[in-house]
C-alpha positions as a Markdown table, in Angstrom:
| # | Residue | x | y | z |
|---|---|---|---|---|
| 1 | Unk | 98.9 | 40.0 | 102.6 |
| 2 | Unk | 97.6 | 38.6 | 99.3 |
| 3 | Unk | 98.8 | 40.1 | 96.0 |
| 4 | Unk | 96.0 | 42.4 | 94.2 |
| 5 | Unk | 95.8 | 41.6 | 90.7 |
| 6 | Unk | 93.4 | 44.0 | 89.3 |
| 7 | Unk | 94.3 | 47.5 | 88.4 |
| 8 | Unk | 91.2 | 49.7 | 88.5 |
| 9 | Unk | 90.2 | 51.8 | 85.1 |
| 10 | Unk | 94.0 | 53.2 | 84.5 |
| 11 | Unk | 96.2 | 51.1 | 82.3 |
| 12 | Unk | 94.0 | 51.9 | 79.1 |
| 13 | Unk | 94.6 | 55.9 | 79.8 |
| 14 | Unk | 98.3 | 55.0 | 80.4 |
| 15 | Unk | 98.8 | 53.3 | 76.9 |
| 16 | Unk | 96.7 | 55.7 | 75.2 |
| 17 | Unk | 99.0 | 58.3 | 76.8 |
| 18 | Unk | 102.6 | 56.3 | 75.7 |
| 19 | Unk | 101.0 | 55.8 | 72.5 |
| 20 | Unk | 100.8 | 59.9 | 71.9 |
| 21 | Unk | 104.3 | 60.5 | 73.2 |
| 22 | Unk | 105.3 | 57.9 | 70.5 |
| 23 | Unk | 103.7 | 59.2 | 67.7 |
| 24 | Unk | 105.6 | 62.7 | 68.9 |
| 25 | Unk | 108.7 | 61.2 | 68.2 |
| 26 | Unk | 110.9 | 61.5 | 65.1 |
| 27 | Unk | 112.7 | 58.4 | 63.8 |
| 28 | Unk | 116.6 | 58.5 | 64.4 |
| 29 | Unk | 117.4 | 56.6 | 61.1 |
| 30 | Unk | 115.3 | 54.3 | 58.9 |
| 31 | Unk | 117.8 | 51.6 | 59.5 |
| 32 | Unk | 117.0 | 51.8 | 62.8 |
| 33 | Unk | 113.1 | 52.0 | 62.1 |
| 34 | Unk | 113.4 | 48.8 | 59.9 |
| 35 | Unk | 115.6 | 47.0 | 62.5 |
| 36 | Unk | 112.9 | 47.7 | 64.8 |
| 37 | Unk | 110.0 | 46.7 | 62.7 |
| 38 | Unk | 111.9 | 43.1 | 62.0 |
| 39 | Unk | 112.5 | 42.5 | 65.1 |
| 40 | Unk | 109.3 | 43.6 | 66.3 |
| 41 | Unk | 107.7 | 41.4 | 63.6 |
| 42 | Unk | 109.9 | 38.3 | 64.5 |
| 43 | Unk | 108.9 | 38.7 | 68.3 |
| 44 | Unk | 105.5 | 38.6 | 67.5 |
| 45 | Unk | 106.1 | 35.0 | 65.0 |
| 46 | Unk | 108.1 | 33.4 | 67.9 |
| 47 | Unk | 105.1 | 34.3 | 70.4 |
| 48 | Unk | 102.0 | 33.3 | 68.3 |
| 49 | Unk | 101.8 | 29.8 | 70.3 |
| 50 | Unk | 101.8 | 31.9 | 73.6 |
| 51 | Unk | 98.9 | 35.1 | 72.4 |
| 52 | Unk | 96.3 | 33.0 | 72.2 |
| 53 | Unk | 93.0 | 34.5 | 73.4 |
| 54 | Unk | 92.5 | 31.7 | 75.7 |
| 55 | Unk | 93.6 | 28.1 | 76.9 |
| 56 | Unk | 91.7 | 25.1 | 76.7 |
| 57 | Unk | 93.4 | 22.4 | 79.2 |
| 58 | Unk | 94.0 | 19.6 | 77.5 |
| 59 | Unk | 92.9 | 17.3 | 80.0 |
| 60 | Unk | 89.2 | 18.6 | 79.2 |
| 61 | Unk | 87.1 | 16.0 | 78.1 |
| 62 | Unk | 84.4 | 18.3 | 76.5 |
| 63 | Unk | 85.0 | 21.4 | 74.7 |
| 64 | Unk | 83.0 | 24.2 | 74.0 |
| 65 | Unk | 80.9 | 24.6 | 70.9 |
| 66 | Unk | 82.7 | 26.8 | 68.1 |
| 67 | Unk | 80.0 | 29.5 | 68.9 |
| 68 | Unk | 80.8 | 29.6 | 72.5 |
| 69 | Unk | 84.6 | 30.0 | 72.8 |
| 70 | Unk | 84.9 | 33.9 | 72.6 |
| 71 | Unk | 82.6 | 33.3 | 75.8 |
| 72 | Unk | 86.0 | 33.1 | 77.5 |
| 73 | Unk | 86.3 | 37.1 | 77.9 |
| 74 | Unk | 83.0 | 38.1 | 79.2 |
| 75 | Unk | 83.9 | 34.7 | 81.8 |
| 76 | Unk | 86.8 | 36.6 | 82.5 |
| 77 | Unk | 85.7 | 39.8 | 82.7 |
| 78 | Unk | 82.4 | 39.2 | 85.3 |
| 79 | Unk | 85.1 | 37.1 | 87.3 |
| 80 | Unk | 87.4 | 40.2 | 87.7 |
| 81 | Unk | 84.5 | 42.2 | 88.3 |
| 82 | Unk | 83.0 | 40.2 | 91.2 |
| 83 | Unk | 86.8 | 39.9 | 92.7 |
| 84 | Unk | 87.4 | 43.2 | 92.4 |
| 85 | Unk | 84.0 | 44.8 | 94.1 |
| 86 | Unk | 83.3 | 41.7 | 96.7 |
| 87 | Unk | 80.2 | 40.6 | 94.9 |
| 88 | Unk | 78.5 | 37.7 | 94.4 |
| 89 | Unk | 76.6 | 37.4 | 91.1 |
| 90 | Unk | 73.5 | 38.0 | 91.6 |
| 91 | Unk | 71.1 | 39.3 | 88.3 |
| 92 | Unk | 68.7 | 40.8 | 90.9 |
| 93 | Unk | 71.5 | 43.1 | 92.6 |
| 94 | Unk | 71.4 | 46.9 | 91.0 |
| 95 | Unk | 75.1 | 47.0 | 92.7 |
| 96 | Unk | 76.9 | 44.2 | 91.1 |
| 97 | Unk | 74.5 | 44.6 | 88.0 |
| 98 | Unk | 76.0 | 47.8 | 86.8 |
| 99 | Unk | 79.4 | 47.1 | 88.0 |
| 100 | Unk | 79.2 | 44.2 | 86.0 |
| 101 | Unk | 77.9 | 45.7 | 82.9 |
| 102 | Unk | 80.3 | 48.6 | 83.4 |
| 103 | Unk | 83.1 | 46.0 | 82.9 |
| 104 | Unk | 81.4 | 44.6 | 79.8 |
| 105 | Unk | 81.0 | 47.5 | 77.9 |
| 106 | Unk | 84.2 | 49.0 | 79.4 |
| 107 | Unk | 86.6 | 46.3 | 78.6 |
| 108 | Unk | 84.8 | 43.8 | 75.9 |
| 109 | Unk | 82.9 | 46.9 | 74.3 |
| 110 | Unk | 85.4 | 49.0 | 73.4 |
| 111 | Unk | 85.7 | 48.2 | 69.6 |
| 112 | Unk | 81.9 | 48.1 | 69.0 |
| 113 | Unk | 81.1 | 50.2 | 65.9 |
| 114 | Unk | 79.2 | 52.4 | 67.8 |
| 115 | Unk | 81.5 | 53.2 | 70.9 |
| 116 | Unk | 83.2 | 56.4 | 71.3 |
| 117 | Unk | 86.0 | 56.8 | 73.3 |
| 118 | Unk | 87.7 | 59.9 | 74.4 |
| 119 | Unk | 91.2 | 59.1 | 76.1 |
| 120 | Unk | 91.6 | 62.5 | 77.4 |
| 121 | Unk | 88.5 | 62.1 | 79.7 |
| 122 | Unk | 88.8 | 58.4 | 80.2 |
| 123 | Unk | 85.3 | 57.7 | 78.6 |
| 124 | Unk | 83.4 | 55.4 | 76.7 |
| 125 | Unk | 79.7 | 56.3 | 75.3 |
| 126 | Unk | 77.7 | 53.8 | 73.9 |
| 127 | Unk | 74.4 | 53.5 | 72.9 |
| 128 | Unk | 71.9 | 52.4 | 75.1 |
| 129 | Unk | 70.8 | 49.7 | 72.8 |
| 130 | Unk | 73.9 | 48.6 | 72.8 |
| 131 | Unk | 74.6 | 48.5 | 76.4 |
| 132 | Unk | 71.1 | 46.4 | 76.9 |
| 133 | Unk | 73.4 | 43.4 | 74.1 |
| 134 | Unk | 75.9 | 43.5 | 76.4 |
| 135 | Unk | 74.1 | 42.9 | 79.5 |
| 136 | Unk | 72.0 | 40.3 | 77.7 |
| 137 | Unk | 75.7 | 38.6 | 77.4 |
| 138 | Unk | 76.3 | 38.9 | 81.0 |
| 139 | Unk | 73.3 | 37.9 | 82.2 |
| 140 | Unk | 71.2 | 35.1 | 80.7 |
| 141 | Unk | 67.9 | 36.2 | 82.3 |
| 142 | Unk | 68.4 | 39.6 | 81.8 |
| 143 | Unk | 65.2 | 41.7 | 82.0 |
| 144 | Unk | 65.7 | 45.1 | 82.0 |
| 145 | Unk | 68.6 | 48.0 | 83.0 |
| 146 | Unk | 67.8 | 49.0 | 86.5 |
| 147 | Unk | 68.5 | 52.8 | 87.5 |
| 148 | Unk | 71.9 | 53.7 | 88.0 |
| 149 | Unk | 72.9 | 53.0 | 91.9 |
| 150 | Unk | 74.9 | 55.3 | 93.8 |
| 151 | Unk | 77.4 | 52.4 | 94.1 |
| 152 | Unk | 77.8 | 53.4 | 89.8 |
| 153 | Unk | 76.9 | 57.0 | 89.7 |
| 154 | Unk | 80.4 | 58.0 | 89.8 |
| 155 | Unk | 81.5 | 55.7 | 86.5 |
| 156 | Unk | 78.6 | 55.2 | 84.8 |
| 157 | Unk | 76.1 | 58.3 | 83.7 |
| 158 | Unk | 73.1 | 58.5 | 81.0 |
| 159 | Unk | 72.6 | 61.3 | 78.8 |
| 160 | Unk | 69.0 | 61.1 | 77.8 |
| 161 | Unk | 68.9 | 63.1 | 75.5 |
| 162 | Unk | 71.2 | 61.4 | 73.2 |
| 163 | Unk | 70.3 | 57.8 | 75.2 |
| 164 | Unk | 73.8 | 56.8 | 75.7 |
| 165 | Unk | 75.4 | 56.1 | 78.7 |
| 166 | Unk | 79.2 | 57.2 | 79.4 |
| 167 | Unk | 81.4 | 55.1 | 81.3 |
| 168 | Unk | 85.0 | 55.6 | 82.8 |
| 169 | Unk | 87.5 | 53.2 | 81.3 |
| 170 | Unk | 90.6 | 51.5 | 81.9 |
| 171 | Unk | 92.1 | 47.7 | 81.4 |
| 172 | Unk | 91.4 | 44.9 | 83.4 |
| 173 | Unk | 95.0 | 44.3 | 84.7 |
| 174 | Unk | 97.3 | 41.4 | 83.4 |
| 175 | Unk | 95.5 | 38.4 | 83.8 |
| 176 | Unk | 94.9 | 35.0 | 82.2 |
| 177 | Unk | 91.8 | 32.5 | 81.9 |
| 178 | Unk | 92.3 | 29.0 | 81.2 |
| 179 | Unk | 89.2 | 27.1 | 80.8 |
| 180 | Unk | 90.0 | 23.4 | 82.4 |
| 181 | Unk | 86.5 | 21.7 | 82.1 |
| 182 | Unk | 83.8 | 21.8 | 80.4 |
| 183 | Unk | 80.5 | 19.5 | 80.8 |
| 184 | Unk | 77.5 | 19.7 | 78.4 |
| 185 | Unk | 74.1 | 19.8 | 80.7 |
| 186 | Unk | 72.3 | 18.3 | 78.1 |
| 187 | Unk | 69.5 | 20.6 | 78.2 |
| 188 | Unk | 71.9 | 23.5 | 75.8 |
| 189 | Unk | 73.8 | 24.8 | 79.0 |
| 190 | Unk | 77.2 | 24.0 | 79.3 |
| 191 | Unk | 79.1 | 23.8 | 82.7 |
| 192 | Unk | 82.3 | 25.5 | 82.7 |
| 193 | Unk | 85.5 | 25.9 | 85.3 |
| 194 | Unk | 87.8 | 28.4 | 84.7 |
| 195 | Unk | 90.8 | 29.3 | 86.2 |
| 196 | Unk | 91.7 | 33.3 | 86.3 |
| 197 | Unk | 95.8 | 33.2 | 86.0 |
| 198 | Unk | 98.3 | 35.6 | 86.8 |
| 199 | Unk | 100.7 | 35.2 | 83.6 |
| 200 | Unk | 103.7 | 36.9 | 85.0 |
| 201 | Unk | 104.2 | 34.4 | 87.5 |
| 202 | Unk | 102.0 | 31.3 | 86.6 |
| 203 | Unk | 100.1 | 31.9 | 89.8 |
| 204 | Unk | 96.2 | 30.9 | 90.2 |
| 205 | Unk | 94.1 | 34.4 | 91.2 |
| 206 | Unk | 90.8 | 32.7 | 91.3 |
| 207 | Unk | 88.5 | 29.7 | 90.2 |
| 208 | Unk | 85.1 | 30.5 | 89.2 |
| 209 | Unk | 82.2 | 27.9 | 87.3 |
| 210 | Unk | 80.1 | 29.1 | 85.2 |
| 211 | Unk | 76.7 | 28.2 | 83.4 |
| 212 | Unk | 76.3 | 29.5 | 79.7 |
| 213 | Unk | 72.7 | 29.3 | 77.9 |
| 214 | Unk | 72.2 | 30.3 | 74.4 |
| 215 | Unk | 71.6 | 33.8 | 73.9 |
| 216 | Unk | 68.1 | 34.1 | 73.3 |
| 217 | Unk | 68.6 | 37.6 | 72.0 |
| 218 | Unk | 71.4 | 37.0 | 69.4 |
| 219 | Unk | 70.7 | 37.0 | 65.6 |
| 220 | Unk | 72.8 | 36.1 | 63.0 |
| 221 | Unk | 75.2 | 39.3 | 63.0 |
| 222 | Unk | 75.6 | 38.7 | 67.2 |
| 223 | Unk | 78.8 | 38.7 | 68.3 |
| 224 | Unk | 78.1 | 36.5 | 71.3 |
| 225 | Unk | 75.9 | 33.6 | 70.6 |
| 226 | Unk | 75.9 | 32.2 | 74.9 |
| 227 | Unk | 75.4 | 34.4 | 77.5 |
| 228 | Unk | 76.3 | 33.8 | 81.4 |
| 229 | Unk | 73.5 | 32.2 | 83.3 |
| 230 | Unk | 75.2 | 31.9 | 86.6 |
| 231 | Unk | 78.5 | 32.4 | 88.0 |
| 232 | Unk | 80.2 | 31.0 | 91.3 |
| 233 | Unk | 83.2 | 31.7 | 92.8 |
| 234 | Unk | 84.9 | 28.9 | 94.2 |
| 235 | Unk | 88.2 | 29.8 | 94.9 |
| 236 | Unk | 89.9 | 32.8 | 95.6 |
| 237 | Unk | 92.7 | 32.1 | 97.4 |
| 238 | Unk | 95.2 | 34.4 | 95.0 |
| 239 | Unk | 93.6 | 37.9 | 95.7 |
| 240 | Unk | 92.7 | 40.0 | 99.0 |
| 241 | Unk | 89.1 | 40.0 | 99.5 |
| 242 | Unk | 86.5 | 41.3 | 102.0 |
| 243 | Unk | 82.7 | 39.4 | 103.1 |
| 244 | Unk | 81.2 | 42.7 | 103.0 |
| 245 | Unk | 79.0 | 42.3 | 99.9 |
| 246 | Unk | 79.3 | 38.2 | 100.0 |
């Protein structure tokens, strides 16, 4: 049986919980707190080569534009998403739609300014203004937000009253994208293969290609300047999967 790499909406409630139980703590000594807070600090200098947001391989003979290389999360993000639910990406889909905008806002949302998150419930509300930018960064054609499916209902609700929608949170699981190619289309797209990583191990999960476009809806303050145009999976060998939404 193939490993499952993805841990569903948990880990985030986990650390929020670890983190309280920390805070509840007294320190033992202060020499012990500064030991701590050296070594903690000379962990973190010995690891900066390896916490980089992403990888570029070097054997890439193009690399993305400046603008585009925090595109690597939301890559990594709608790749999880369509491992984790069986879907294809398909903007026309209400299904894999709001599962994938779920996983934007849920995972690459959490510090926008206007997010609230309540750890005790496991929620995130955001404005629906604000969940339209993050769709628009998911999905290059983007139109409009469809009704919520009953595939969502459960993790994602609307208040319309204060015209915010609530999602459930968590963490994407431990993974790693390292973007191995890149090829300009020379019509402002840009072709890009990236490999989804299990860093524990060194083990490939999944190969997806993308097409990014400029984001047509960005201004100057925007945080994401691309957005995904289409996305293929093309090799999932490292994860258990099903064909029933394929």
């Amino acid at each position: 049986m193939k490993k499952n790499y993805f841990k569903k909406y948990t880990a985030l409630l986990m650390a929020s919980a670890i983190a309280v139980g920390v805070s509840a703590c007294t320190k033992s000594s202060d020499n012990t707190a500064n030991n701590d807070t050296k070594a903690e600090q000379s962990a973190e200098e010995n690891n900066t080569a390896d916490s980089t947001d992403f990888v570029i391989d070097e054997a890439s003979e193009n690399a993305l534009p400046e603008d585009a290389q925090n595109m690597i999360e939301p890559m990594e993000v709608i790749t999880t998403c369509m491992i984790e639910n069986n879907y294809l990406y398909d903007t026309e889909n209400p299904d894999f739609f709001w599962a994938a905008v779920h996983y934007m806002c849920g995972i690459c949302g959490l510090n926008d300014a206007y997010a609230v998150v309540d750890t005790e419930k496991g929620t995130l509300t955001m404005p629906k203004e604000d969940v339209i930018k993050y769709a628009q960064v998911a999905f290059a054609n983007y139109n409009d937000l469809y009704e919520i499916p009953d595939s969502s209902k459960d993790s994602v609700k609307y208040d319309k009253d204060s015209e915010t929608y609530i999602f459930s949170i968590g963490d994407k699981g431990i993974t790693e994208p390292v973007i191995n190619s890149v090829t300009e289309n020379g019509d402002g797209t840009y072709t890009v293969a990236v490999d989804l990583m299990d860093p524990t191990d060194n083990t490939l999960i999944a190969e997806c290609e993308f097409v990014l476009a400029e984001n047509t809806n960005a201004d100057e303050n925007s945080e994401y300047k691309y957005s995904i145009k289409s996305a293929k999976l093309t090799n999932t060998e490292g994860v258990e999967t099903d064909t029933e939404n394929q």
